[in-house]
C-alpha positions in Angstrom: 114.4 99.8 84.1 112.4 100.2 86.9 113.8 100.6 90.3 113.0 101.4 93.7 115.7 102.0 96.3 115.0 102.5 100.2 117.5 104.0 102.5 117.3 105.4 106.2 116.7 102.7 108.3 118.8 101.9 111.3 118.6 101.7 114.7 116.5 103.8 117.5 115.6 104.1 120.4 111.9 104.1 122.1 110.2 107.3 121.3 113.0 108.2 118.3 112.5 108.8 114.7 113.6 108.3 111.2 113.2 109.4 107.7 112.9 106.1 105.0 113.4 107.2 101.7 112.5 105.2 98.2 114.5 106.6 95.5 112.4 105.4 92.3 113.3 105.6 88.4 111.9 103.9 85.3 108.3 105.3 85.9 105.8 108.3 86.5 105.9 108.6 90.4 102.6 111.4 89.6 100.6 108.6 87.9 101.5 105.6 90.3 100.0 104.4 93.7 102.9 104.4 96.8 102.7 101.8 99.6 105.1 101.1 102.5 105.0 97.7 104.2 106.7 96.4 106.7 107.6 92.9 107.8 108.5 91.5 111.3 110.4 88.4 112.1 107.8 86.0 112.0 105.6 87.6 110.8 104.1 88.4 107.5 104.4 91.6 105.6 102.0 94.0 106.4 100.7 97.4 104.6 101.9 100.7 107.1 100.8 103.4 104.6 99.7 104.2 101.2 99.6 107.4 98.9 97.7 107.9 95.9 94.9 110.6 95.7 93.9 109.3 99.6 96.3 108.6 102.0 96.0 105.4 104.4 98.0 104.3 107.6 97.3 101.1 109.4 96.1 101.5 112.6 98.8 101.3 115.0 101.3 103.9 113.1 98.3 106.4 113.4 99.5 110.0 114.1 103.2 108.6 114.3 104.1 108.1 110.6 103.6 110.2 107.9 103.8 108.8 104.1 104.9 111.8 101.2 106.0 112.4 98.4 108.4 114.9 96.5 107.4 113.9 93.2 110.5 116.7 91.6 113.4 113.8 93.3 111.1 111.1 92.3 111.0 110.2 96.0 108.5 108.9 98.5 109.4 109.1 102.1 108.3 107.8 105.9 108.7 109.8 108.4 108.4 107.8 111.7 108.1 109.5 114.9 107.6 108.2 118.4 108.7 104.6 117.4 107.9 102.0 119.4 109.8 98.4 119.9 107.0 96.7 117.9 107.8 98.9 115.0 110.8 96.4 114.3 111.0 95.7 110.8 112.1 95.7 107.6 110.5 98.0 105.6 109.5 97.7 101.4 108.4 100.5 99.4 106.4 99.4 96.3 104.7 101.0 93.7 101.9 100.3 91.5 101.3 101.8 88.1 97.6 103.0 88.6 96.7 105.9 90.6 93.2 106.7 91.6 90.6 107.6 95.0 91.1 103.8 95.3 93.3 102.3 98.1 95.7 99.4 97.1 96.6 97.5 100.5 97.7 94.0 99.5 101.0 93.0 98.5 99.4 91.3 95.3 98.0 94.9 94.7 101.7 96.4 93.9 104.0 95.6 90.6 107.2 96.2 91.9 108.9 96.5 95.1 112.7 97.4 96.6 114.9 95.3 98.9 114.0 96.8 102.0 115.3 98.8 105.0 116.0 97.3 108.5 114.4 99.4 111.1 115.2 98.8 114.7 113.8 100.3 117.8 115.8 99.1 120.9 117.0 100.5 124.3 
């Protein structure tokens, strides 16, 4: 069965950081494709970062997150640093069984996906 757990969110101030984690079982973390997303209220899910054999971040996380992966604790992580208000969201891992030079950014791209991780960056 697969699953994918996140954990780490909470709540931070301006210029703060935090560690997610997604916990995954039931598949090869080596041979699959990793992708955070985050979505805002209102807004619709976006892609923040993806690792595979090339590593992508949306523009405006840039030099503030980093996406990894300890493949031995079947775990991906993002580190967020410098967090900003507009960072507010909750955030998915997901995970698609195909890993290759090729970057997956679409939602429809990823096979399955964990409940998410409320991230809040307030004074």
């Amino acid at each position: 069965q697969v699953q994918l757990v996140e954990s780490g969110g909470g709540v931070v101030q301006p210029g703060g950081s935090l560690k997610l984690s997604c916990a995954t079982r039931g598949f090869d973390l080596i041979q699959a494709t990793m992708g955070w997303f985050r979505q805002a209220p209102g807004k619709e899910r976006e892609i923040v970062a993806t690792n595979s054999f090339s590593v992508y971040y949306t523009d405006s996380v840039k030099g503030r997150f980093t996406i990894f992966r300890d493949s031995t604790k079947n775990t991906v992580y993002l580190q967020m640093k410098n967090l900003k208000p507009e960072d507010t969201a909750v955030y998915y891992c997901a995970a698609k069984y195909d890993r290759t030079s090729k970057l997956y950014l679409l939602e429809a791209d990823y096979d399955d996906w964990g409940q998410g991780t409320q991230v809040t960056v307030s004074s």
